[in-house]
C-alpha positions as CSV (number, residue, x, y, z in Angstrom):
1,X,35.8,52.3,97.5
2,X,36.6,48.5,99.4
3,X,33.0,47.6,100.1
4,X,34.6,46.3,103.1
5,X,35.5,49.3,104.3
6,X,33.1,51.8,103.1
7,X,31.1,52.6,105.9
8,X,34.2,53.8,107.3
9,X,35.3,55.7,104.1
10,X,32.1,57.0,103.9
11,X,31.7,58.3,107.9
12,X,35.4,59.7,107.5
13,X,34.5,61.7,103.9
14,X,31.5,63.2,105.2
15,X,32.8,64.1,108.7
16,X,35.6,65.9,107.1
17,X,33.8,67.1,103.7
18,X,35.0,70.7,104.3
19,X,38.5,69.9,104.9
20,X,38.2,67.4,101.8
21,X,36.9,70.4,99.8
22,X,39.7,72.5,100.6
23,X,42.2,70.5,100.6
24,X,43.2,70.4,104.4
25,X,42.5,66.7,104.5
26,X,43.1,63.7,102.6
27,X,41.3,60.0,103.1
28,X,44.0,57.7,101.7
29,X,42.3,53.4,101.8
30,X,45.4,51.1,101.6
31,X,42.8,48.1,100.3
32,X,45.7,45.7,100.1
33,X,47.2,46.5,103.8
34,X,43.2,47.0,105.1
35,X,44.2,50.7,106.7
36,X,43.0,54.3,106.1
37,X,44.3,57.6,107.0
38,X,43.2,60.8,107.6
39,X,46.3,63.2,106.8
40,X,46.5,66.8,107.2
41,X,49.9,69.0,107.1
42,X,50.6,68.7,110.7
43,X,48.7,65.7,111.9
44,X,48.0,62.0,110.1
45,X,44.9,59.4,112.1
46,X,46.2,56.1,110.9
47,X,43.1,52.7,111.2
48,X,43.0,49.6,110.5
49,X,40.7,47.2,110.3
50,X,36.6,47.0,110.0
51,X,35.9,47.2,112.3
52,X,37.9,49.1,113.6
53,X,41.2,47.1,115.0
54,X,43.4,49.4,115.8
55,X,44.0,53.5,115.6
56,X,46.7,56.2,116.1
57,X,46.8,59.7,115.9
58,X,50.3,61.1,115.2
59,X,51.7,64.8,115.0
60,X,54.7,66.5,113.3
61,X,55.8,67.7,116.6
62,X,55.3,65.2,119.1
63,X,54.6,66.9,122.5
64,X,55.8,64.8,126.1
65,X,53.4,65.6,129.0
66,X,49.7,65.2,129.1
67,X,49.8,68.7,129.2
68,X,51.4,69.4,126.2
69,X,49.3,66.9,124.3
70,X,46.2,68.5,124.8
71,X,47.6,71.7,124.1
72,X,49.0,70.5,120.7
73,X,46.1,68.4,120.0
74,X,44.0,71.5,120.7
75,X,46.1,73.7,118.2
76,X,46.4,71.5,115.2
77,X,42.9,70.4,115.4
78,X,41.4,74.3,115.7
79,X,40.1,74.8,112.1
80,X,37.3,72.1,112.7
81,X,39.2,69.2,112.9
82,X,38.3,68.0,116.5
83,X,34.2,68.4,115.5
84,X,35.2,66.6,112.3
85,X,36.7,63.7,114.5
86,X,33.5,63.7,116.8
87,X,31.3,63.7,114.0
88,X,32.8,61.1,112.4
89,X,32.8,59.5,115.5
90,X,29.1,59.5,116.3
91,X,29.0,58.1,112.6
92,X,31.2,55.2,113.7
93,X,28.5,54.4,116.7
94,X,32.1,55.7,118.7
95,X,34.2,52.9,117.5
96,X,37.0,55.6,116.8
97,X,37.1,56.9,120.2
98,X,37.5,53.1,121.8
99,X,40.3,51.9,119.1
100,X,41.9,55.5,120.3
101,X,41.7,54.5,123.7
102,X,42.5,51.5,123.8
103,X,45.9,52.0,121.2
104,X,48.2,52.2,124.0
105,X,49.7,55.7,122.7
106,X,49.4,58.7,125.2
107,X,48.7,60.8,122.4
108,X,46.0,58.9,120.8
109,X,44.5,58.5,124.5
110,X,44.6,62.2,125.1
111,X,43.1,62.9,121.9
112,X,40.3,60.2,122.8
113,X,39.4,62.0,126.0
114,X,39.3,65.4,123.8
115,X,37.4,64.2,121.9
116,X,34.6,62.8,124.6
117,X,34.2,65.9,126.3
C-alpha cells in the first residue's frame, strides 16, 4: 500500500469489506499514475489524487436524463453499494462526495446528491 495514499485505500477497503470478501468489488491503486478504482461488474469509481483531485463514477450502460441516472445509479448500487460509498465517504471527512460534485459529469453529480440524502 503507497503510504501516500493509504488512508484512502484504507477508507475504501473497509467501506466495501463485504463486497471485497465476495468478490463484488475490487480496489485496484495505480501508484505510478497516483489513481484508484473501485470496480464492480456494472459500475467502476475512478480517483485520483490525495487528496482527492479528481473523481468519476462510470456505468456499463450509461443512462441520459437525470432521471435515468438515479434510476440506474439506484439499481447497480442496490446490494450495498451506495452505504458502502457513504461509509467510505464519512471515512474520507466527505472528500468523495465534493471531488464527485465538483467532476463536471452529470452522472458523477447525480450519484453525489444520492449519496447525501
Amino acid at each position: 500500500m503507497t503510504s501516500e495514499r493509504a488512508p484512502l485505500l484504507a477508507a475504501l477497503r473497509d467501506a466495501f469489506t463485504t463486497s471485497l470478501t465476495s468478490g463484488e468489488v475490487d480496489v485496484v491503486e495505480d501508484a505510478a499514475a497516483g489513481e484508484v478504482e473501485v470496480i464492480a461488474d456494472d459500475w467502476t469509481l475512478h480517483l485520483e489524487g490525495w487528496p482527492l483531485t479528481a473523481a468519476w463514477f462510470a456505468l456499463d450502460d450509461d443512462p441520459a436524463s437525470p432521471a435515468e441516472q438515479r434510476a440506474a445509479l439506484s439499481a447497480a448500487l442496490s446490494r450495498g453499494g451506495l452505504a458502502a460509498l457513504r461509509d467510505a465517504d464519512a471515512r474520507l471527512d466527505g472528500a468523495l462526495t465534493s471531488a464527485l460534485a465538483s467532476s463536471g459529469d452529470p452522472l458523477s453529480i447525480t450519484l453525489a446528491t444520492l449519496m447525501g440524502e
